[in-house]
C-alpha positions, 0 to 999 in steps of 0.5 A: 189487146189480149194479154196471153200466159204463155207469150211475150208480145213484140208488136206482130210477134208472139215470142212463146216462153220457154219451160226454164222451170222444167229444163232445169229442174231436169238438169239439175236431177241429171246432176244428181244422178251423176253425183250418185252414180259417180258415188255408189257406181261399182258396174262396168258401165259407170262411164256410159251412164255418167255420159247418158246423164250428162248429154240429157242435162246439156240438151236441156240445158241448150234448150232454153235458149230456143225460140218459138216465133208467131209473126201476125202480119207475116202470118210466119212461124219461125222456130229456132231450136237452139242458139247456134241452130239456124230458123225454119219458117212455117207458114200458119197455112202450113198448120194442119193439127195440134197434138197432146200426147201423155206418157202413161206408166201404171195409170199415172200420167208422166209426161204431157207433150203439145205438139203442132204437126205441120204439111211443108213440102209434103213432109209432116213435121212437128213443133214442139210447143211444151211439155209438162209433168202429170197434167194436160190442162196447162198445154190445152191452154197453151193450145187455144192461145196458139189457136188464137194468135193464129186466128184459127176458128175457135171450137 
C-alpha cells in the first residue's frame, strides 16, 4: 500500500485534501481589505468594493467544504463543489488530460492551477484539483499521485 501526500485513503476511496491553508489565508486577506477599505475609503464605490471582497472571502470560505473522490473499485470520481452542491461522477474513462496553468505578471509567477480536463457527454469539463501560489512542482506531485490512483501509465 502506498502512502500519498495529498490523499486521505478510505478502503477504495482516495478523498483529495482540500487547500485549508490557502483558502483561508485568502479570506482572511479579503478581511483585511474590507477593514481597510472600510477605514480609509472615501470613493463612491466603497460599497461595491466591500461587496467584492466580501463575496470572494465566503467563496473561499465554501470551498473548503468540497470534495474530490477516487473510488478504485467503482473506477468513479465524484466531486462535490460545496456542502450543499449536488456530486457529478466522472468515470476515470472519461479523463482525457491533466492541465497546470501559471499566472504570470512580470516574470513572477502568481498563481498555479492543476486541472484534470475531462470528455462526458461530448462536453469538456474541468476539475480543479489545487491551486498553489509561485511554484508548479507541488501540483506536479499532486499529478502523478493522481496518475497513480487511477492507474494511468506513468511517463
Amino acid at each position: 500500500m502506498e502512502a500519498f501526500k495529498y490523499f486521505e485513503q478510505e478502503g477504495n476511496n482516495y478523498n483529495l485534501k482540500v487547500q485549508k491553508g490557502l483558502l483561508f489565508t485568502l479570506a482572511m486577506g479579503c478581511v483585511a481589505a474590507i477593514v481597510a477599505i472600510l477605514i480609509y475609503s472615501t470613493s463612491k464605490a466603497t460599497f461595491f468594493y466591500v461587496a467584492l471582497f466580501a463575496f470572494i472571502g465566503i467563496m473561499c470560505i465554501l470551498r473548503t467544504t468540497g470534495a474530490i473522490i477516487f473510488n478504485n473499485q467503482t473506477r468513479e470520481i465524484q466531486r462535490k463543489r460545496f456542502f450543499f452542491s449536488a456530486p457529478v461522477n466522472y468515470s476515470f474513462d472519461d479523463f482525457d488530460h491533466f492541465l497546470i496553468s501559471k499566472q504570470k505578471s512580470y516574470f513572477i509567477t502568481i498563481m498555479v492551477q492543476a486541472i484534470m480536463v475531462m470528455r462526458k457527454d461530448n462536453k469538456t469539463r474541468h476539475i480543479l484539483l489545487a491551486q498553489t501560489l509561485f511554484t508548479a512542482k507541488p501540483l506536479q506531485k499532486l499529478s502523478e499521485e493522481v496518475s497513480t490512483i487511477m492507474g494511468l501509465p506513468q511517463n
